[in-house]
N, C-alpha and C positions, 0 to 999 in steps of 0.2 A: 538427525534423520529427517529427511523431505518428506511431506505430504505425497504420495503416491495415486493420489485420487484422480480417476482421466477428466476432463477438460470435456464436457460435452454441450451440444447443441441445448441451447437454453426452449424453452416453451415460450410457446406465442404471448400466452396471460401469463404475466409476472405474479407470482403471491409468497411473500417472506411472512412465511410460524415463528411464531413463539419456537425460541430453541433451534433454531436455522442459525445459521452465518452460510451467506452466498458470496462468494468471491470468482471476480469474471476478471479475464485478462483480453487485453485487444490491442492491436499494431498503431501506432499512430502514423504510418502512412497510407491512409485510404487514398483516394482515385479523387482528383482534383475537383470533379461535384461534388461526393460526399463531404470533404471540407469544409466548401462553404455552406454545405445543407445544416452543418455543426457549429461552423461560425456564425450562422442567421440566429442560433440561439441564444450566446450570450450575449450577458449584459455588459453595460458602459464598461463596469470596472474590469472586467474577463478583457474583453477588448483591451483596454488600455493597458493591463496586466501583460497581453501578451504581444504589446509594440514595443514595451522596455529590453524586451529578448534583442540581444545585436543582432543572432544569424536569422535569416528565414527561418531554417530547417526548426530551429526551437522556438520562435512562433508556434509556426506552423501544429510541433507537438505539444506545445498546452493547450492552443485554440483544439487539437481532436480530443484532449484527455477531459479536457473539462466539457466540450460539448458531448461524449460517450458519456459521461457522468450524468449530464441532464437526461438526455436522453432512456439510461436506466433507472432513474430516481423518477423519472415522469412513467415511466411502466409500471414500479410503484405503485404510485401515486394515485396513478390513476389524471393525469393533469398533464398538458403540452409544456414538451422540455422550455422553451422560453418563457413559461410564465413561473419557473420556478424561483424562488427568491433563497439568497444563503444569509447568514451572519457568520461571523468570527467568534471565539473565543479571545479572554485578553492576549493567546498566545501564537493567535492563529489556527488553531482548528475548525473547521468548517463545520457549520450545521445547519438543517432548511428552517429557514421561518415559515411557519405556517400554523393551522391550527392543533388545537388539543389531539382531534382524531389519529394525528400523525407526526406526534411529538415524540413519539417512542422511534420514531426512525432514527438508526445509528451509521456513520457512513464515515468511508477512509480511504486513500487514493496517494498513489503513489508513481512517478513514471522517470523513464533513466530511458537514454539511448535509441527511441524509438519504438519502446513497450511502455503501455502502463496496467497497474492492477487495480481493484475495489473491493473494497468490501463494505457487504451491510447487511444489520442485525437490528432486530428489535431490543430495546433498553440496554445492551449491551455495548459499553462504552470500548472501544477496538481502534487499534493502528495496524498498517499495512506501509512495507516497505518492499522497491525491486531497485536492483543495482544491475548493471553490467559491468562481469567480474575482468576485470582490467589488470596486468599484471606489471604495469608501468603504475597504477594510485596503489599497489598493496605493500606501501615500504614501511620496513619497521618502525621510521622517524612518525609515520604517522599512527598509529598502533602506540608509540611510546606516548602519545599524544594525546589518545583517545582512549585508548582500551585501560580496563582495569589490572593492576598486577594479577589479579590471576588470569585475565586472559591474556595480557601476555606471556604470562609463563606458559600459557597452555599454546598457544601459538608456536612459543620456543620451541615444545615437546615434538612438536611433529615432524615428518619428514618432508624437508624443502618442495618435492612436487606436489604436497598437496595446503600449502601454506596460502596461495595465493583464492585458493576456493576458500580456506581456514574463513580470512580473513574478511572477507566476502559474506559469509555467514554470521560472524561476529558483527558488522557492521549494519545490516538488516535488522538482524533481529533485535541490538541493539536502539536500531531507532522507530523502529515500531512497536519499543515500549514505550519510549518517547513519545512516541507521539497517540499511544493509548492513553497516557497520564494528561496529556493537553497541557502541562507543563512546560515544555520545551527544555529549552536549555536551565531553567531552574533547576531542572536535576543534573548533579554533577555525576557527569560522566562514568565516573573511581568511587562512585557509592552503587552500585548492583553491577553483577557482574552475569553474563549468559555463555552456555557452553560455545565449543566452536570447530570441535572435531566432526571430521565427516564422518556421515551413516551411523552416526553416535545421535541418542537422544538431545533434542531442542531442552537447555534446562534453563530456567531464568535462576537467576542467587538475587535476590534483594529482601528489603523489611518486610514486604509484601507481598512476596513471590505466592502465596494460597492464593491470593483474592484475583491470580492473571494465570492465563495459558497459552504456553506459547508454541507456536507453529512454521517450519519452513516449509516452503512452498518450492515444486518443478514447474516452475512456470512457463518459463524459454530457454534455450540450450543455453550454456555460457552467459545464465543470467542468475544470482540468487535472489529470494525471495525470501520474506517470514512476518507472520500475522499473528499476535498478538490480540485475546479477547479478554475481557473480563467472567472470572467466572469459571465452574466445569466446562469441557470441554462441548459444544455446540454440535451438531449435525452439520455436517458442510458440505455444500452444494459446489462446484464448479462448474463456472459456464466460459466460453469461449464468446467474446461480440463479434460481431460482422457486420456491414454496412445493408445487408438485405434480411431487413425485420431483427435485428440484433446477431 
């Protein structure tokens, strides 16, 4: 079952409580200033990150996803998007370098197709995934590849027209526990296993399934989503970004 929450006009002054998770969703095709007003922000490596891309067009969408990203973490902040500094984890997760005061920021990003989402929390370690549900990648060779025997059985169970959103849901929510653990691919695949029927509850199965809550998201038509927090479940904010004032 999706999160059902509407998508509204975010506030001028940004402020994430204690017990907030705010997750914003935004087009990555803004109007050809706003790009480069997003590109003046990253750094060397963002740049050079996003000329490995072959096509323009996926340029073009990591240079808007990570410069919306500055842009929101500096509302934050409180600090102009270019001077913010990230590090990695050993596995690849992102987090800001900066001091004590804002150590407890938590943040996750995810982008498919032409959309991306974010999410961020104080101390609360969280992943965020969006796909566009494609019904040419939902084949079962891949599913027999990826998913766990129980989700593929539960996959099996359903009726063919609604397999390919099934699978879409499985796949999300799937890697945005992934990528809440910061692990990556060190967790195998066919050790936790998440629901995947529609308008059926979001359920994780693993060792650790207490200490996480999980979430899908209606973010864009023909698009799934699912977020992943540590923890009870959080207050959540939805905002929509826009290129004038967010």
């Amino acid at each position: 079952m999706s999160d059902t929450l509407p998508w509204n006009i975010p506030p001028t002054e940004l402020a994430l409580r204690d017990g907030e998770l705010h997750i914003w969703r935004a087009s990555l095709d803004p109007q050809s200033e706003v790009l480069e007003q997003l590109r003046a922000t990253l750094d060397s490596a963002e740049l050079e990150r996003a000329a490995r891309f072959h096509f323009q067009r996926d340029r073009d969408h990591f240079t808007a996803c990570r410069g919306i990203l500055r842009e929101v973490l500096g509302g934050y902040m409180g600090q102009s998007p270019a001077s913010i500094q990230f590090e990695y984890g050993a596995y690849g997760k992102p987090s800001v370098r900066t001091d004590a005061a804002m150590a407890r920021m938590r943040f996750n990003l995810s982008h498919s197709h032409g959309v991306c989402v974010l999410a961020f929390s104080r101390d609360r370690e969280l992943g965020i995934d969006v796909e566009a549900i494609r019904a040419e990648f939902a084949g079962e060779e891949i599913a027999e590849r990826y998913f766990s025997p129980r989700e593929l059985a539960e996959l099996r169970s359903l009726p063919a027209a609604v397999r390919t959103q099934a699978f879409f849901l499985c796949w999300t929510r799937k890697e945005a526990y992934i990528k809440a653990r910061g692990l990556g691919l060190q967790i195998p695949l066919d050790s936790f296993s998440v629901s995947l029927t529609p308008d059926a509850p979001a359920v994780l199965s693993s060792v650790d399934a207490n200490q996480w809550n999980l979430h899908s998201l209606e973010a864009w038509p023909n698009f799934a989503a699912a977020i992943v927090e540590r923890g009870a479940a959080s207050t959540r904010r939805l905002w929509h970004w826009n290129p004038d004032g967010h």
